[in-house]
C-alpha angles and dihedrals in degrees: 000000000000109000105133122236107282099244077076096075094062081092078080086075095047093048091043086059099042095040087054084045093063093033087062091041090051105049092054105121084229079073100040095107095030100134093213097057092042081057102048095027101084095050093041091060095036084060085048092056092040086054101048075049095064105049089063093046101043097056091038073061093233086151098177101039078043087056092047091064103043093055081045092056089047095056085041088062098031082061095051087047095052095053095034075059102053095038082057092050089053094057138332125302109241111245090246083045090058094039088050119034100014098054098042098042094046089046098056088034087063100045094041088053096056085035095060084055096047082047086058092049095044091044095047089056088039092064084041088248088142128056101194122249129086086334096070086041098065092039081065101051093053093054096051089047101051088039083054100043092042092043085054090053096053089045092050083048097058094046086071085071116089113230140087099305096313082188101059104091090047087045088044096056085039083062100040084058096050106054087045091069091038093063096039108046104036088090086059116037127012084200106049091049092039082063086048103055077052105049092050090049086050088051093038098047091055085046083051093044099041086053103045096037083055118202131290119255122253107278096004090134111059130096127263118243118245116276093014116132111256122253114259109253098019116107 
């Protein structure tokens, strides 16, 4: 129903190098004591051992417990997203910390993401809930749809945090996905691939509105105390 053309799992390889990148950044004893990677460190290697999890599930074809990990791996790394952005919006990523743990992290946050809805999908076939038809169709639809809607909240989130686009590379990964089922499933179901145009514009518009509404500056919501001048250009 949405599992995107096969060409589209190539960003493995993308996410596996950068992933041993930042392992091997990380574990530098000049980072031994970095408080950011204390904090997401936990939750990134606990996605790395859910994932290893689920490539001996999956092909043993223990679809739900299969399922299980792989919605575990997406909270692992929602977690690691959430505190990689708070931590932005406290002070200014280094340039090493946004080429290797940002884009990493954003990268396997976005294709996890698609890939916990194409697990729905697989798992509901697998324990025969679905029987094909218009039924699966619209199960489909729903999960493009949510993965699209909750993909455009994530990207909307980052863009809280100050810094040079800190949700491309999760928007980037989301898109990749998307166009992926779209290929490969417009020969199959104008329903389905219709979603997921949608899906993709949702996704697309919040990219094009993070970007051009910019980030707020550090601070730029607080209130002014009582008698300071006022900053130039806030009303």
């Amino acid at each position: 129903m949405v599992v995107p053309a096969g060409y589209a799992f190539a960003i493995w390889n993308l996410i596996f190098l950068l992933c041993f990148v930042y392992a091997a950044y990380q574990a530098l004893p000049a980072n031994r004591d970095n408080p950011l990677l204390r904090r997401i460190g936990w939750f990134f290697a606990g996605a790395f051992f859910l994932d290893g999890l689920w490539e001996i599930l999956f092909p043993a074809r223990r679809f739900l417990l299969a399922q299980v990990v792989i919605v575990s791996t997406f909270v692992c790394l929602a977690v690691a997203y959430l505190y990689l952005a708070r931590e932005a919006r406290r002070r200014a990523l280094s340039v090493t910390e946004r080429w290797l743990v940002k884009l990493p992290l954003g990268l396997f946050f976005g294709w996890i993401t698609a890939a916990t809805f194409v697990g729905f999908a697989t798992t509901f076939v697998a324990l025969g809930l679905l029987g094909g038809g218009a039924s699966e169709a619209l199960v489909g639809v729903a999960l493009l749809l949510t993965g699209g809607l909750l993909a455009s909240v994530v990207i909307l989130y980052g863009k809280t945090a100050p810094g040079p686009g800190f949700y491309l590379p999760y928007a980037a990964a989301i898109l990749w996905a998307l166009v992926a089922v779209i290929v490969n499933q417009y020969d199959d179901s104008i329903l389905t691939t219709g979603a997921a145009v949608f899906a993709s514009a949702l996704v697309a518009s919040a990219l094009l509105g993070a970007l051009g509404g910019g980030s707020p500056g550090k601070g730029a919501g607080r209130l002014a105390k009582p008698g300071a001048a006022r900053p130039r250009g806030l009303l």
